[in-house]
C-alpha positions in Angstrom: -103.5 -74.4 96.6 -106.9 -75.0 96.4 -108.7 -78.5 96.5 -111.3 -77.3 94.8 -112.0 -76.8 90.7 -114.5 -74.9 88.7 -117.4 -77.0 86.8 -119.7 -76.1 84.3 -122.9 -78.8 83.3 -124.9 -77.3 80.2 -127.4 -78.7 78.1 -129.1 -77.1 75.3 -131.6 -75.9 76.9 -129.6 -73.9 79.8 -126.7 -74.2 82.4 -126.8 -77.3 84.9 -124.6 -76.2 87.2 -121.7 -74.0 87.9 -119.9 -74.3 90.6 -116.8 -74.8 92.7 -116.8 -78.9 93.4 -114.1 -81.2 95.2 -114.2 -83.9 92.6 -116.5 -85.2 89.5 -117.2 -88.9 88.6 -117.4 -89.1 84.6 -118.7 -92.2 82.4 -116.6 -91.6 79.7 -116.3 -94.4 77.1 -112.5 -95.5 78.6 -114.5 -96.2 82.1 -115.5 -94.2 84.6 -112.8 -91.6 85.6 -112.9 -89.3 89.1 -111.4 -85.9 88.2 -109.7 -83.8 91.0 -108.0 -80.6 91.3 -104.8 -80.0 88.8 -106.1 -83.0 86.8 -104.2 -83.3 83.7 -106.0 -81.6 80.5 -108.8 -84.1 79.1 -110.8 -84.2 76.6 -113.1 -87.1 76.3 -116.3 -88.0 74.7 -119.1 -89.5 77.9 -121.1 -93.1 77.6 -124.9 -93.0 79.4 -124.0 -93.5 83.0 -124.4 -91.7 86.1 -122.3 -88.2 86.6 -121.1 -87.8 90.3 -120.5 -84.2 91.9 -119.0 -83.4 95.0 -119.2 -79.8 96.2 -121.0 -78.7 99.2 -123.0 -81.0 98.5 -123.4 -84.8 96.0 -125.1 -84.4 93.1 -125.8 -87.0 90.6 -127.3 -86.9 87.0 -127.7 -89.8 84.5 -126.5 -88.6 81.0 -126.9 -90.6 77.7 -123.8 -88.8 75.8 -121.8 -86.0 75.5 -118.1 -84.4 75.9 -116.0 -83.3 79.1 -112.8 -81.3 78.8 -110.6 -79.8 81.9 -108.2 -77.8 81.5 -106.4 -75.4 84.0 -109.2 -76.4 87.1 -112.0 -75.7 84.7 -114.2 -78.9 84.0 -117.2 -78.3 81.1 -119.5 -81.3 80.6 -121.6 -80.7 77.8 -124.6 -82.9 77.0 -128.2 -83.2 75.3 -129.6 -86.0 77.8 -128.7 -84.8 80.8 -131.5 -85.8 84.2 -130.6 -84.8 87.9 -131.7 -88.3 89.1 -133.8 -87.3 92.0 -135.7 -85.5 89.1 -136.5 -89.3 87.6 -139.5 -90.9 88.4 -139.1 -94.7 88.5 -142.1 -94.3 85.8 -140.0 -92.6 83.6 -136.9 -95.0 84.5 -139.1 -98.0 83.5 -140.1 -96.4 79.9 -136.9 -95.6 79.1 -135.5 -99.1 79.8 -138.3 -100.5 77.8 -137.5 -98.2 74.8 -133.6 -99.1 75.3 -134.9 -102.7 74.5 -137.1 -102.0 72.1 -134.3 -100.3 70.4 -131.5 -103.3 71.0 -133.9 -105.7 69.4 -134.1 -103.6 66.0 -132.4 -105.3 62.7 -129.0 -104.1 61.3 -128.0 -101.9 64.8 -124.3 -101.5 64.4 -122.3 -102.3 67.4 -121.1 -98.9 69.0 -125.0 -98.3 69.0 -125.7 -101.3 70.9 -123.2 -100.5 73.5 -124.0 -97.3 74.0 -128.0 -99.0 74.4 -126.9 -101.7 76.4 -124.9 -99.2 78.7 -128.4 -97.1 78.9 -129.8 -100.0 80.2 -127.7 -100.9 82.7 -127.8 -97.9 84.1 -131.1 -97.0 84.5 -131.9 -100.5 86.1 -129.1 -99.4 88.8 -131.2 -96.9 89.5 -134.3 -98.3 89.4 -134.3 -100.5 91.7 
């Protein structure tokens, strides 16, 4: 039996990654959940965080949102914000921040949008440190 699973990233602009990977760290809105080989099926919807692959080598992305399912080995993470973090410039992580809190101090912002916002923020200021 192999340790190893298939996983597909795509955004809407092209494929991430495929590959064959020894585990994937997801931010999915119950917390943040490692999946291995012969994980039970899954479907979940993600929370902005930071996406951790293990293959040959660690990759990590921050994503604002999106879906995961696995089934039978075969992980797809689908997403429309979707960054490979060494492709974020702390420029870039400081503007983003600023626009998360820009957008948390707007009027009438229903609650699952200012988690989701406040998550964002969090997140990036991890990474931008």
């Amino acid at each position: 039996m192999s340790d190893n699973f298939n996983i597909e990233i795509i955004s809407p602009e092209k494929k991430l990654l495929t590959d064959k990977v020894s585990s994937a760290t997801i931010p999915s809105f119950e917390g943040e959940m490692t999946i291995l080989s012969n994980h039970i099926p899954l479907i979940t919807f993600l929370r902005p965080g930071i996406l951790k692959i293990n293959g040959s080598k660690e990759i990590q992305y921050f994503l604002e949102e999106g879906t995961v399912e696995f089934s039978n080995n075969n992980l797809t993470i689908l997403s429309s914000t979707i960054i490979e973090i060494s492709a974020l410039s702390s420029e870039k992580i400081s503007k983003m921040i600023e626009d998360g809190k820009n957008q948390l101090n707007q009027e009438n912002l229903n609650d699952k949008t200012r988690y989701v916002v406040s998550h964002k923020i969090d997140c990036l200021s991890r990474i931008n440190l």
